[in-house]
VONU-453949 format. One line per 3 residues: their letters; for each residue x, y, z of N, C-alpha, C. Coordinates in nm, 4 decimals. Layout:
BEGIN
a) X,Y,Z,X,Y,Z,X,Y,Z  ...
END
This chain:
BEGIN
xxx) -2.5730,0.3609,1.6800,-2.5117,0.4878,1.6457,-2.4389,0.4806,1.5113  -2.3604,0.3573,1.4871,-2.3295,0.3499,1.3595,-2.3745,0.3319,1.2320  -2.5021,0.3146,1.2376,-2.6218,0.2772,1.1101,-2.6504,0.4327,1.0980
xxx) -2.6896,0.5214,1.2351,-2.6957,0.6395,1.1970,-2.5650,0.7326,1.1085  -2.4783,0.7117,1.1743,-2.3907,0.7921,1.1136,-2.4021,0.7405,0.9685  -2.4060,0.6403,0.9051,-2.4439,0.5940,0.7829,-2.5018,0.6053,0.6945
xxx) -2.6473,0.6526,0.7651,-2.7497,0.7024,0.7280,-2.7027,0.8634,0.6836  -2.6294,0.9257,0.7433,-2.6013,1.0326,0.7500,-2.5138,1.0587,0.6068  -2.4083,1.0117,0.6135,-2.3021,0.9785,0.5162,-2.3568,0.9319,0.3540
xxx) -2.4566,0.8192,0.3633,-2.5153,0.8351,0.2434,-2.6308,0.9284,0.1777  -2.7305,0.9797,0.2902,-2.7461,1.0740,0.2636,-2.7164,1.2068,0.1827  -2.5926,1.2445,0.3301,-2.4896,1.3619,0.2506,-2.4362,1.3507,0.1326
xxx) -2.4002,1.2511,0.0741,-2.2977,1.1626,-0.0282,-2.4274,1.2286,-0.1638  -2.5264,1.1407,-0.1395,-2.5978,1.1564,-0.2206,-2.6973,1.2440,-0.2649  -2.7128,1.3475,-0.1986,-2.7318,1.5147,-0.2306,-2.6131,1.5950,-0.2559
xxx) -2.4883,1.5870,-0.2393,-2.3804,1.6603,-0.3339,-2.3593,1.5968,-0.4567  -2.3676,1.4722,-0.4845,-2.2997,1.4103,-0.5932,-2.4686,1.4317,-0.6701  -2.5896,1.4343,-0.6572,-2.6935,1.4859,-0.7036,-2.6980,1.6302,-0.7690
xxx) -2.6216,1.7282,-0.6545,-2.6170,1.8682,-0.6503,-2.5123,1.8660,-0.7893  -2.4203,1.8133,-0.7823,-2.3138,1.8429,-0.8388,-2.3288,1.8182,-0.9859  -2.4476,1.7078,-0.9941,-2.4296,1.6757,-1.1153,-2.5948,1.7726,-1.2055
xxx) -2.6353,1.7786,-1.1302,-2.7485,1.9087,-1.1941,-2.6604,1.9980,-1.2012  -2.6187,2.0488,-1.0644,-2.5555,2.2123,-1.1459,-2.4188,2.2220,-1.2420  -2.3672,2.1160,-1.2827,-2.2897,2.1357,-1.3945,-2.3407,2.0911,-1.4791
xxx) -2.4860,2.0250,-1.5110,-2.5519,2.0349,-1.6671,-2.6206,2.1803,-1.6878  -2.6779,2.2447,-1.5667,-2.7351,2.3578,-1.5777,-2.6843,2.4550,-1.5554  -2.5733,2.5558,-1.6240,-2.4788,2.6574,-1.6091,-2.5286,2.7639,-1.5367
xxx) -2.6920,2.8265,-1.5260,-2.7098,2.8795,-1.4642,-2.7427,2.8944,-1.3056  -2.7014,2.7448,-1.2612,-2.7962,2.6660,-1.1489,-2.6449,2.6725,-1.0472  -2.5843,2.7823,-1.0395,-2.4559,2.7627,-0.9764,-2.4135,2.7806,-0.8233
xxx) -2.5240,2.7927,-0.7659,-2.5626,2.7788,-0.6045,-2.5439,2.6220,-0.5832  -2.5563,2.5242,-0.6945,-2.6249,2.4230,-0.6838,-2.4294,2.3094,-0.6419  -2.3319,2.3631,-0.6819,-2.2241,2.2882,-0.6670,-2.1320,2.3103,-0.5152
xxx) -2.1626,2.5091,-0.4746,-2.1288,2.5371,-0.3483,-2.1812,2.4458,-0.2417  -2.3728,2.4440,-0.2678,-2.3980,2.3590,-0.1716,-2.3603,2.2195,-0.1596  -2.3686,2.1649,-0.3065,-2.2866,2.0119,-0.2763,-2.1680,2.0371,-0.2262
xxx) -2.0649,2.0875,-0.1947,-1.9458,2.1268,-0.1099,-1.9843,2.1010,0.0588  -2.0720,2.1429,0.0998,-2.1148,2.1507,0.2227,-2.1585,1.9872,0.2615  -2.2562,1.9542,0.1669,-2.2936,1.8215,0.2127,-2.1622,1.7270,0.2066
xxx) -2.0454,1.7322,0.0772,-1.9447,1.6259,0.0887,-1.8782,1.7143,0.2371  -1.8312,1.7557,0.2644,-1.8176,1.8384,0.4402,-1.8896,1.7552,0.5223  -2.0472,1.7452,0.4940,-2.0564,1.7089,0.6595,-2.0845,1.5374,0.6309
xxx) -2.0507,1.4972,0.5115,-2.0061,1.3188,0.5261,-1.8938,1.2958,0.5277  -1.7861,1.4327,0.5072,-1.6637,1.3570,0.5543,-1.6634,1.3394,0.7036  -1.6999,1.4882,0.7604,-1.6612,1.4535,0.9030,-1.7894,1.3813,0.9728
xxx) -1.8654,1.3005,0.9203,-1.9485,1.2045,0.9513,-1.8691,1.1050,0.9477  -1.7854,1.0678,0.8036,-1.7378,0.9317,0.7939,-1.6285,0.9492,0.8807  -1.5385,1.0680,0.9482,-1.4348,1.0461,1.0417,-1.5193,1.0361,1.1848
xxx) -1.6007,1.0564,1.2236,-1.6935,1.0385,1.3852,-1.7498,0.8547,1.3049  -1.7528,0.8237,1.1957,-1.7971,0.6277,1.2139,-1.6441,0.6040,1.2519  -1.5442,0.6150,1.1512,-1.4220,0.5934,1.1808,-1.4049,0.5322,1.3361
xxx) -1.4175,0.6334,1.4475,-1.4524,0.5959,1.5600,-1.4702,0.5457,1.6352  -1.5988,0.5016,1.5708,-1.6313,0.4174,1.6591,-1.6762,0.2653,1.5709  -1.6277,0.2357,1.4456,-1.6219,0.1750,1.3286,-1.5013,0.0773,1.2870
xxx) -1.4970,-0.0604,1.2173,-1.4105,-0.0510,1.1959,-1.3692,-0.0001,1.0595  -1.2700,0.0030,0.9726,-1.2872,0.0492,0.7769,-1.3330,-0.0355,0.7690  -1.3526,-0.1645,0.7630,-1.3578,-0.2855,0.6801,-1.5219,-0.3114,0.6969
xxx) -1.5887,-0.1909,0.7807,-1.7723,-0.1780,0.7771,-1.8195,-0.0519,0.7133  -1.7379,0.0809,0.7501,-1.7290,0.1878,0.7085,-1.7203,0.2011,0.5615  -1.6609,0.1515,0.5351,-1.6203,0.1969,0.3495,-1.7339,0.0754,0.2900
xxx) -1.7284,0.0058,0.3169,-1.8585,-0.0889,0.2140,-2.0083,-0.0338,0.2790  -2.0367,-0.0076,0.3947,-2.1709,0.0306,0.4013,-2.2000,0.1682,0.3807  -2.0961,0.2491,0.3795,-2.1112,0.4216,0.2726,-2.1510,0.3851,0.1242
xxx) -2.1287,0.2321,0.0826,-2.1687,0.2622,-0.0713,-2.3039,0.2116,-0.0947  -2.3599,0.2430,0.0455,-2.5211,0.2479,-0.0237,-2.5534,0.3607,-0.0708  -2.4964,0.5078,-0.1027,-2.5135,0.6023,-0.1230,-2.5176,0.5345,-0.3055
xxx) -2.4865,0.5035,-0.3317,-2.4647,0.3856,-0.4822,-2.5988,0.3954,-0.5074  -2.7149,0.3016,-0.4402,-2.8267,0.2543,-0.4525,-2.8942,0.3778,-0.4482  -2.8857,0.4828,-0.3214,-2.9645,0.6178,-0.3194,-3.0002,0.7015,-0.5075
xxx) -2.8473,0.7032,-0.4898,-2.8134,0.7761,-0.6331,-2.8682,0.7368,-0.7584  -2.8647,0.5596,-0.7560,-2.9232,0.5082,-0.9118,-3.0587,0.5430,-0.9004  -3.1194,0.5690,-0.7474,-3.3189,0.5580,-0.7311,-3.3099,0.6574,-0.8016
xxx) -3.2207,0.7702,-0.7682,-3.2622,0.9578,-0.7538,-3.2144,1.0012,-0.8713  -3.1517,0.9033,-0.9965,-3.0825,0.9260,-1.1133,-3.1901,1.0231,-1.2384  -3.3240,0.8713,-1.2197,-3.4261,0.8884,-1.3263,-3.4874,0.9934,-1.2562
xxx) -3.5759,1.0603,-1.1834,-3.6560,1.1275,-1.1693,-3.5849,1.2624,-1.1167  -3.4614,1.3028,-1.0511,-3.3953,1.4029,-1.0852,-3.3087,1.4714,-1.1417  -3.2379,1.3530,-1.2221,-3.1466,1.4038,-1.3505,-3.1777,1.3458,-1.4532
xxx) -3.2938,1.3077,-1.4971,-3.3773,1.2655,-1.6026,-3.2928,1.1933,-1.6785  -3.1831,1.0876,-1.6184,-3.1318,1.0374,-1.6662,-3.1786,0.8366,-1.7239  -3.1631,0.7942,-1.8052,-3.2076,0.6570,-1.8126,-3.1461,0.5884,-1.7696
xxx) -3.1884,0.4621,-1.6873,-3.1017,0.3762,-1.5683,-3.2073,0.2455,-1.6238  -3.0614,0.1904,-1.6647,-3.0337,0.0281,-1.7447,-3.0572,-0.0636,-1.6551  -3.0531,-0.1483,-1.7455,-3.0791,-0.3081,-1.5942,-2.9580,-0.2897,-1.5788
xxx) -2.8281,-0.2962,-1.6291,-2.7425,-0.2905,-1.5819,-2.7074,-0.1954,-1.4373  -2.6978,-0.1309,-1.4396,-2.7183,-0.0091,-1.3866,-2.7746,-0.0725,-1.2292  -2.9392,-0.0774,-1.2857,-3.0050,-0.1389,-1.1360,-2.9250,-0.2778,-1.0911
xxx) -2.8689,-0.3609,-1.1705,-2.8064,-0.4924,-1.1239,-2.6980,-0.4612,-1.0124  -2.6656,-0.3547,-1.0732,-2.4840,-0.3022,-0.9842,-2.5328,-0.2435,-0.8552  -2.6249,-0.1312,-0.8489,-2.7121,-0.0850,-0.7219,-2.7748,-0.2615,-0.6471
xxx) -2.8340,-0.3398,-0.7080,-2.8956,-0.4412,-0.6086,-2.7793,-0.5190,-0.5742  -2.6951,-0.5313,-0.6286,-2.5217,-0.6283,-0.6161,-2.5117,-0.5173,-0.4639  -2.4602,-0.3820,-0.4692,-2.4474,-0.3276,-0.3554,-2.5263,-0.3168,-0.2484
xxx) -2.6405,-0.3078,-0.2667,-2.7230,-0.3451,-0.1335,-2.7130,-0.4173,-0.0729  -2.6877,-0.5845,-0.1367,-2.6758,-0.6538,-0.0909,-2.5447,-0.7201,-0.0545  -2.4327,-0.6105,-0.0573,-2.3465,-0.6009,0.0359,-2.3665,-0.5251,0.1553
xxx) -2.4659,-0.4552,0.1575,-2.4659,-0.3491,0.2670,-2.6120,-0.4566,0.3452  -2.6211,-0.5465,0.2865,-2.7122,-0.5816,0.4308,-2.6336,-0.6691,0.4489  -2.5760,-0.7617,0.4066,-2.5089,-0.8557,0.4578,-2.3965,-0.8156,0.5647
xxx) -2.3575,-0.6625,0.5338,-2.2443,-0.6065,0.6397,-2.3454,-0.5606,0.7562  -2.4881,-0.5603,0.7492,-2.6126,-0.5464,0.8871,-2.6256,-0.6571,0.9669  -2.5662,-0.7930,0.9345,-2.5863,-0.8937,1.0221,-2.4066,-0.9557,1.0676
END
């Protein structure tokens, strides 16, 4: 249940902070920041139902795979360029988030 809620949380995480960052390059695209509002909404009260049944010290490091989501979804939906650097810091975090899977 807790990988799901996770799943959930980075998910959500990473379609508002997506949303958010298209519709403030695109001034006319302004549906696009309300709805990121909704998604940070339903990962907060996602991340308060892990809370739960969670302890913080799994909760807050395995939400930052939303990190890794974001650098994939950087180049091909905010046509942004993503450095080795960049990918080094996303694979550094993954591989905190599997190591917090065993």
């Amino acid at each position: 249940m807790q990988w799901l809620l996770v799943s959930v949380i980075v998910a959500c995480t990473a379609c508002a902070d997506l949303l958010q960052a298209h519709g403030m390059r695109n001034g006319g695209a302004r549906w696009k920041v309300p709805l990121s509002i909704v998604f940070l909404a339903l990962s907060f009260f996602s991340f308060t139902q892990l809370l739960r049944i969670a302890d913080l010290s799994f909760a807050v490091p395995a939400t930052a795979a939303s990190l890794v989501v974001e650098t994939a979804l950087a180049r091909p939906v905010l046509k942004e360029r993503v450095g080795w650097r960049r990918w080094g810091g996303a694979a550094l975090a993954a591989v905190g988030v599997a190591l917090l899977a065993h």
